[in-house]
Structures are given as structure tokens and as C-alpha cells.
N, C-alpha and C positions, 0 to 999 in steps of 0.2 A: 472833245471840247466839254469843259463843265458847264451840267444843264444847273442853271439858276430859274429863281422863281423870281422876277422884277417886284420890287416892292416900292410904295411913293414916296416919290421926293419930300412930299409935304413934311416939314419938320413939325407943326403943333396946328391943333385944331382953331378955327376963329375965334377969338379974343371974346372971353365972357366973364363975368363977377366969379372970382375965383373964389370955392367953398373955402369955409373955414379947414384952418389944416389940422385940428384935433378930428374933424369927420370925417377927411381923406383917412387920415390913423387907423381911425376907427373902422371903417369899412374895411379899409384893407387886411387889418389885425382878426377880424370878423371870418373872412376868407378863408387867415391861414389855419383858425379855429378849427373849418370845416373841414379842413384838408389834416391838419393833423389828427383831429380826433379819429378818422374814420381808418386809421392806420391800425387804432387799438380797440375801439367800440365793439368791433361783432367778436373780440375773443370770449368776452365773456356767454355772447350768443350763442356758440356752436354747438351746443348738446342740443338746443331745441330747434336749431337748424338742420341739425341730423334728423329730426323726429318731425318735421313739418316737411322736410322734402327728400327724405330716402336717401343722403347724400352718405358716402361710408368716408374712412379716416382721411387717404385722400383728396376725396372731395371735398374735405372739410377742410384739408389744410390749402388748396386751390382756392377757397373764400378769402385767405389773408393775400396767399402769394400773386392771384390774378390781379390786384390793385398794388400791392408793392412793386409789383413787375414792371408793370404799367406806368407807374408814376417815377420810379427811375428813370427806367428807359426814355423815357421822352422828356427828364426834366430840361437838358440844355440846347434842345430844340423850343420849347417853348420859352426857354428865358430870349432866344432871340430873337423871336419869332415878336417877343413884345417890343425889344429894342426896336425892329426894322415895320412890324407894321401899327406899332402903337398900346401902349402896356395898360390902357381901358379896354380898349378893344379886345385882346388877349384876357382881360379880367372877366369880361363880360363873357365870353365865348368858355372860355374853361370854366365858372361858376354857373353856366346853364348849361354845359353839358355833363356837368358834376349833377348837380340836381335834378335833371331829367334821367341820367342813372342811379338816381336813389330813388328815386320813384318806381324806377322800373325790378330796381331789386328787390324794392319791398312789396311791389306786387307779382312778383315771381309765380311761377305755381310747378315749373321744374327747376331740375337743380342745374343746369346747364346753365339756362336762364339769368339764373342768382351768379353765376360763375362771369358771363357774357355783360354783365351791369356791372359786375365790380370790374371788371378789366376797361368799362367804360368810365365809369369812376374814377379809373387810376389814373386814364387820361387828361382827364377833366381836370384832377387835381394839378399835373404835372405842367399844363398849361395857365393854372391859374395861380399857382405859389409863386414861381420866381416876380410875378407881377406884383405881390403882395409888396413885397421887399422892399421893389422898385419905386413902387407908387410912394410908399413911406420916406425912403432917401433923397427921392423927387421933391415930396412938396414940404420937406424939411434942408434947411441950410445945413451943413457941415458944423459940426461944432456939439457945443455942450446940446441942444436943444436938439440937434439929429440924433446922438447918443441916449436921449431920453425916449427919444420915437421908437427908436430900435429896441431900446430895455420893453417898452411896450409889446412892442411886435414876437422878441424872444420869449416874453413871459406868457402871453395869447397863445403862442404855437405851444410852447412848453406843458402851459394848463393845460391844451386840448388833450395833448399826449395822456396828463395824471389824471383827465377827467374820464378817459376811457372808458376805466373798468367802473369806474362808480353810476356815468350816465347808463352804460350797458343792463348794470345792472337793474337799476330803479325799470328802467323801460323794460326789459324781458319780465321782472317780476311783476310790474304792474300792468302792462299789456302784452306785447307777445313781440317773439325774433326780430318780425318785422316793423317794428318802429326805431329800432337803433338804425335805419335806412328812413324810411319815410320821415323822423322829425328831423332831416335836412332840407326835406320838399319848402314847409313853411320858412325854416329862415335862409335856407338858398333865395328864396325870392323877393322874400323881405329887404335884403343885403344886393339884390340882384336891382330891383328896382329903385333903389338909395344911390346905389354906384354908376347906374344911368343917367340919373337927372344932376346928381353932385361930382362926380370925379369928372376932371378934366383930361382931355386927350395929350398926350407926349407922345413921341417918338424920335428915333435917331437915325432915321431909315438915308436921309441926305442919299436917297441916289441909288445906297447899295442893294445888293440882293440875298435872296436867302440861296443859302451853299447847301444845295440836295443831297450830291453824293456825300458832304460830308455830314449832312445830319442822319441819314440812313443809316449806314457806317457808325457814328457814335449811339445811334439810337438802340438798333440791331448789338451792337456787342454788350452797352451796358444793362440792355435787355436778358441778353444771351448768357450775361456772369449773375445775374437777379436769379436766374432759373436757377442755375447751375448750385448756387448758394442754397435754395430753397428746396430743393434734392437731397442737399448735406443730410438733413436732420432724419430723412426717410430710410435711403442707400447707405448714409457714410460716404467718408472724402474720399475715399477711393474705388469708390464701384463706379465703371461706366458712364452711367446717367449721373456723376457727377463731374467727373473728369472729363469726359466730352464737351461738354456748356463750357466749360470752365476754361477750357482752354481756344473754347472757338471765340467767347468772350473776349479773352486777351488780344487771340490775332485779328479781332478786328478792332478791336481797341486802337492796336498798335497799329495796322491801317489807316485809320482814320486820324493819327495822329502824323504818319507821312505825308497823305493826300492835304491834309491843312499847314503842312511849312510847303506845299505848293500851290495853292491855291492861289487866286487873286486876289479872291474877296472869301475869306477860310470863316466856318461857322465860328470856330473859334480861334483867334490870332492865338501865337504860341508864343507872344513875348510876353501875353498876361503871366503867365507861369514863370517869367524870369523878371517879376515883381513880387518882391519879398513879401509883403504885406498877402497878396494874392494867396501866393505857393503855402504862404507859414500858415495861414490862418486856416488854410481849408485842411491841410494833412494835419492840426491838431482839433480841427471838428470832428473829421473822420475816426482819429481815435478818441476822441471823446464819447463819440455817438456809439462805439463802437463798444463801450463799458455803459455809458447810462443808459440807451434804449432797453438794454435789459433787466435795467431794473426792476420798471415794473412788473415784468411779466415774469421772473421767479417772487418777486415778493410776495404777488398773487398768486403764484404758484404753493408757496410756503405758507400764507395763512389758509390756504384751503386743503391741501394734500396733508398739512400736517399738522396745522392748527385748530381745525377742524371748523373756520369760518363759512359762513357762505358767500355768495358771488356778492351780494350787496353788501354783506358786515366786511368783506375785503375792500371794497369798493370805498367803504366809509373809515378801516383800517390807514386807509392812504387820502385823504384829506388831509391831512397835517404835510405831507412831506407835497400835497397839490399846492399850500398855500406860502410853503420855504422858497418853492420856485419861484412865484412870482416875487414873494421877497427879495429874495436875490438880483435876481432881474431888476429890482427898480432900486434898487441901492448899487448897484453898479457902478450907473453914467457919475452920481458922488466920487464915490472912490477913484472911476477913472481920471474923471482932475484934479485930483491930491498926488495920486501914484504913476497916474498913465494905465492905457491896456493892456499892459503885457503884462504888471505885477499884478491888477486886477483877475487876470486869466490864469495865469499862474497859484494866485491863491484860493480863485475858488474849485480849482483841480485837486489842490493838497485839501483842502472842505471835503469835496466829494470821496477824496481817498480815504478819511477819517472814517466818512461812513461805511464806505463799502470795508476798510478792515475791520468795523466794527462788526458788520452784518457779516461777516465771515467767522466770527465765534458763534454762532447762530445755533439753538440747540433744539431738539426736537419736546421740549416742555416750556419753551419761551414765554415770557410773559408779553404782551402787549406793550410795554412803554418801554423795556430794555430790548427788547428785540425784532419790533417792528419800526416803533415811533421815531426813539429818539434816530437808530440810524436811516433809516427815510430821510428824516427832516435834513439831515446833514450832507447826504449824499446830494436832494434837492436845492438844498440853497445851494452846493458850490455849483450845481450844474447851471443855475440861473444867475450866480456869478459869473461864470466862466464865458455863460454863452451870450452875452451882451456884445464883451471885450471883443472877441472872438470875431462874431457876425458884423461889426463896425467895422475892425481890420481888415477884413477880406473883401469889401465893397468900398476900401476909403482909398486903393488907389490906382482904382481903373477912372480911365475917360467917362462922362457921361454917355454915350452912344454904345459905351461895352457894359453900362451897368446889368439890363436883364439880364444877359448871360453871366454876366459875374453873382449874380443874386440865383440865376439857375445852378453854380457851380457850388453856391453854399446850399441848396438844398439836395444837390444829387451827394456831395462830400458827409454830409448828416445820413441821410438815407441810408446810402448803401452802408456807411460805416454800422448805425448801427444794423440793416439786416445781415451784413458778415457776422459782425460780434455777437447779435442772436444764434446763429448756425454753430460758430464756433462754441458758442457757451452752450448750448443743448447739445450739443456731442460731448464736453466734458461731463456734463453734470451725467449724461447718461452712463458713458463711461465709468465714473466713478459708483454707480449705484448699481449696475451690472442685471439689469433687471430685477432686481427686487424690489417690490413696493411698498415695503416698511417706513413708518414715520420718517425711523434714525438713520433708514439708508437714504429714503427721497432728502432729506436734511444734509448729509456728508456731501450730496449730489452739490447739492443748492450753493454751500459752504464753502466747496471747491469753486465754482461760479463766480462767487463774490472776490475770494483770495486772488484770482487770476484777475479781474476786473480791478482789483487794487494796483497790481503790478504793472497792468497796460495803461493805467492812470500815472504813475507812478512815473512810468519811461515820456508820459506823455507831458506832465509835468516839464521836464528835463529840456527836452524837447523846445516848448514854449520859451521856456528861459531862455535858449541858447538862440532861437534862431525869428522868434515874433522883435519886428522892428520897435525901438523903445516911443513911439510916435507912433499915429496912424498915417501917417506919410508911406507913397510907395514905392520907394524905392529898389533897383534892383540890387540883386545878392541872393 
């Protein structure tokens, strides 16, 4: 018999003066801040996190993967987890134990330590995103003015991503490793203590329960392909320790996906996926996320391996294409009522594809405005084109009571898309460079990176055309 965890009936907290909804936004959009930023924040950290705790190559690449892991793994358990017991309560619970693991990582003093706080982190986060989403489409009506919420919300996440390497950097160069962890302490709680006394409680629990074996099951495999991926770059796709994960991944994937068309009450219903809106919008996040996550981190790659920037003038290098995102983003929800969100999604894919062909003539004497800036900025704006469209469609045709999990399946379809398409692009680029660490050869690496990241845009483009509903309506197909 499947063991369920009883959750309350209670469908909404007692009736109280409801906060204004630009502060729900706001708080919420603040959250996803936290949570995206800390995905890219310590890369710029890790030479001095090698040299403050003895940690070797490794160890240092388990500082990104123990909070990636993490926060896949458990994202579509905690998007239901907010449907069924309440998506403040979830915000609250993952934003404090987010912040009680940043604290604990930045006062570290071994490397385990630092290792065991980011895997808490990842949790933290994976419980507190899909709420962000939620809380936003909750205390926003459908329509032009949810589309505005949401451009907010994708442009907040988006920034956090572009703010990475620049906050990284000002902090390590002005204080030390550990303040890219600890300056979460003060606005974790800041944001913590806002969202107690203002966000109202929701939930959609009406009765049911959370489905264990099937969040284990999901949690475990997508855990299990998170590793498996983050081996790539160490081993290669086919040594052992990658092909082992990778395929136990799957099969429990694919378990988890029989045990929910039998369930009673299934973590996740599997008729969301035979809603177009649903299906379309998340496999063209996945490959989106799967070409622009990696933007940043060879661009930073490329003005410092071969530009000969530092971690901060990189940092400040990508400001301009920090500031296209959010342009993008909020010119969007416009264009989506003149065109709709398909051809909005659709055109800022062919944006984003401009840039990355652009960045793909990329030469190892580049100057700054032709070969970092302008294609930055174009890559940026279509991806905060694209990712409005995109994140509306895929939340606009579930039921209220499947929204968290539907807002958990746009954050694990982003994720993991782009930690593959990281794996996959550092195996090309490597490949291509052959271990040499020449300017011209890390640059052909890089160059190749880009061209391939045009073409998965490119297919993805196609894609969107053919198969995102011309409406955010969600119908099956």
C-alpha cells in the first residue's frame, strides 16, 4: 500500500488585510534572487576557497555540484510540497534553511564542512523557488498584469544568474571567499522576516497527501542524473562514474514515472504532460537553459583565460548584457499582447541565436565592444525575451492546486537543461583544445561552445514554432 504523508484539508489561512501585491512580487522575486545567484556566485570564489581550506580540484568542483545536486533533486517535491501544505509555509521553511546554510558555509573551517552547507543550500533553495513562482501567479490575476509579474520574477532570477560573477567578485576582492555565503545571512532574513508578517498563506492540500514513494523515486533519480552529469566534465561520457549515475538516473526516473500513472493521489498527475502549454513550454526551457546557462561561464572564461581580465573587470565586463536581461524581460509582457507568446518566445530565441553566432567568431585579440559587449547584450535580451513567454505558458494551464508542482517543473526543466548543456559544452570545448593552454587554442575551445549553442538554439527556435500553443490556453496536443 502507498505510504502517504496526510496533509490539511485547510485550503487558506484566516481572512486578513491582504498585502499589497507589488510586495508579495517583490518578496517573492527577492527569494528567487537568492536562489539563483548562489548557483554562480562562488565560481568566481574557488581559487581562494582552495587556499582558505585545503580543498583540491575535486573538492572544489563538489562546491558548485553539492548545491546543484541538491536543488534539482528535490525541486518537484518541494513545488508540492507547497501546493499540499501551503506555499508561505514552504517559502518560509526553504528561505531559512537557505540562510542558516549560508551561514554555516561561510563560517566553515573544514572543507567537508563548506561541502555539507552547500548541499544544505541546495535544499533550501529547491524548497523555496518553486514557491517564488507560485506566490507571484497566486496573488496576480491571469492576464496582461500576471505577464508583467512574471517578466519581473524572470528578470530577478535572470539578474541573479548575470550578477554572479560580478557580486563574486567585488566580495572576494574586498573581503574574503567567505562573504559570497555570509552576505545572504543579512538579506535571507531581511526578506525572511517581510514574508512572515506580509505574504498570505495558500494552499491546495483539499484533503490530499504527499505521494513518498513517488517523491523519493523522482527525487533520487533526478538527483542520481545531477551527479552523473557533473562527473562528465571530470571522467568523460563514458568512463564508469559517468555512465553508472546516468543510467540509474533514468531507471528510476522511468520508475517513478510508472508508479505515478498508478497512484491514487501521484506526486505528479501525468496528464499535466499531455497539456500542450505544459509539455511545450518546459522542453523549450530545457533547451534554452541548456545553451544560455553557459553563457556566462565561458564568457568569464574568455575574458580571463584570454583576455587577460580579472575576476572583477569580468564581472564588470558583463554588466551590459546583466542589464539586456532584464530589458528583455520587461518588454516582453508588451510584445506578448500585440503578437502573443509563442512569437515573443520564438523571437527572442533567434536574438539570443544572433549573439551566440556572433560570439562564435570570437578571436583571441578581441576587443571589448565587438567581442564581449555587443554579443552579450544580444544573447541577454533574447534570453529575457524568450524566458517571460516561456515561464507564463508553462504555469497558464494547470489547475490551481497543481500550480507548485507546475512552477517546480519550470525550475527543475531550466536547471537541469542548463547543468547538461554546461557538461556537454566543457567536454566540447575541451575536446576541441586538446589540452593546450594557449590564448588561440582556449578561444577555438570557447568558439566551438558558442557555434554548437547557436545550433541547439536554432533546433529550438523550430521547435517553439511548431509546437508552443498560439495562446496561453492549455490545451491538450
Amino acid at each position: 500500500m502507498t505510504l502517504m504523508l496526510e496533509a490539511p484539508d485547510t485550503t487558506r489561512a484566516p481572512a486578513r488585510t491582504a498585502p499589497p501585491v507589488w510586495l508579495v512580487v517583490a518578496l517573492a522575486c527577492a527569494g528567487q534572487f537568492l536562489v539563483v545567484l548562489d548557483i554562480s556566485v562562488v565560481n568566481v570564489a574557488l581559487p581562494s576557497v582552495r587556499g582558505g581550506l585545503g580543498l583540491d580540484e575535486q573538492g572544489l568542483q563538489w562546491v558548485v555540484n553539492a548545491y546543484s545536486i541538491a536543488f534539482a533533486g528535490f525541486m518537484l517535491l518541494g513545488g508540492r510540497a507547497g501546493d499540499l501544505y501551503g506555499r508561505k509555509r514552504m517559502f518560509l521553511v526553504g528561505l531559512g534553511l537557505f540562510t542558516l546554510a549560508s551561514l554555516a558555509g561561510g563560517l566553515a573551517q573544514e572543507g567537508w564542512q563548506l561541502l555539507v552547507a552547500r548541499a544544505v543550500q541546495g535544499l533550501g533553495a529547491a524548497v523555496l523557488a518553486p514557491s517564488t513562482l507560485t506566490l507571484v501567479t497566486a496573488a496576480v490575476p491571469e492576464g496582461a498584469a500576471r505577464a508583467r509579474a512574471i517578466a519581473t520574477w524572470t528578470a530577478v532570477g535572470a539578474g541573479g544568474g548575470a550578477a554572479g560573477g560580478f557580486v563574486g567578485g567585488v566580495l572576494v576582492e574586498a573581503l574574503s571567499w567567505r562573504w559570497v555565503l555570509l552576505i545572504n545571512v543579512p538579506v535571507g532574513a531581511v526578506v525572511l522576516a517581510a514574508a512572515a508578517r506580509w505574504i498570505t498563506e495558500s494552499r491546495a492540500g483539499d484533503g490530499r497527501r504527499l505521494d513518498l514513494p513517488g517523491a523519493v523515486l523522482v527525487t533520487a533519480g533526478l538527483a542520481t542524473l545531477a551527479y552523473g552529469v557533473s562527473q562528465t566534465e571530470a571522467a568523460g561520457w563514458t568512463a564508469a562514474s559517468t555512465v553508472v549515475p546516468l543510467c540509474a538516473g533514468l531507471a528510476l526516473v522511468a520508475l517513478f514515472l510508472l508508479a505515478e500513472a498508478r497512484a491514487k493521489a501521484p506526486l505528479m498527475p501525468l496528464g499535466l504532460l499531455r497539456l500542450r502549454s505544459v509539455a511545450s513550454a518546459n522542453v523549450a526551457m530545457f533547451l534554452s537553459g541548456s545553451a544560455m546557462f553557459c553563457m556566462w561561464f565561458f564568457m568569464t572564461l574568455y575574458a580571463q583565460n584570454v583576455l587577460g581580465y580579472t575576476p572583477l573587470d569580468a564581472g564588470l565586463a558583463l554588466v551590459p548584457s546583466s542589464l539586456a536581461v532584464i530589458v528583455g524581460s520587461k518588454v516582453a509582457p508588451r510584445l506578448m499582447r500585440a503578437t502573443g507568446p509563442r512569437a515573443v518566445a520564438v523571437l527572442g530565441t533567434l536574438v539570443a541565436l544572433a549573439g551566440f553566432a556572433w560570439q562564435s567568431t570570437m578571436t583571441a585579440d578581441g576587443d571589448y565592444l565587438t567581442a564581449i559587449m555587443i554579443p552579450g547584450v544580444l544573447m541577454m535580451l533574447g534570453a529575457g525575451l524568450a524566458g517571460t513567454p516561456l515561464a507564463s505558458l508553462a504555469t497558464s494551464g494547470a489547475a490551481p492546486e497543481e500550480a507548485g508542482l507546475v512552477s517546480g517543473l519550470v525550475n527543475t526543466s531550466r536547471t537541469m537543461g542548463g547543468s547538461l548543456g554546461l557538461a556537454v559544452m566543457a567536454t566540447i570545448a575541451a575536446a576541441r583544445t586538446d589540452g593546450r593552454g594557449t590564448p588561440e587554442a582556449l578561444t577555438e575551445g570557447y568558439a566551438l561552445v558558442f557555434a554548437t549553442g547557436t545550433a541547439v538554439l536554432a533546433v529550438g527556435a523550430a521547435l517553439m514554432w511548431a509546437w508552443l500553443p498560439r495562446t496561453g490556453a492549455g490545451e491538450k496536443g
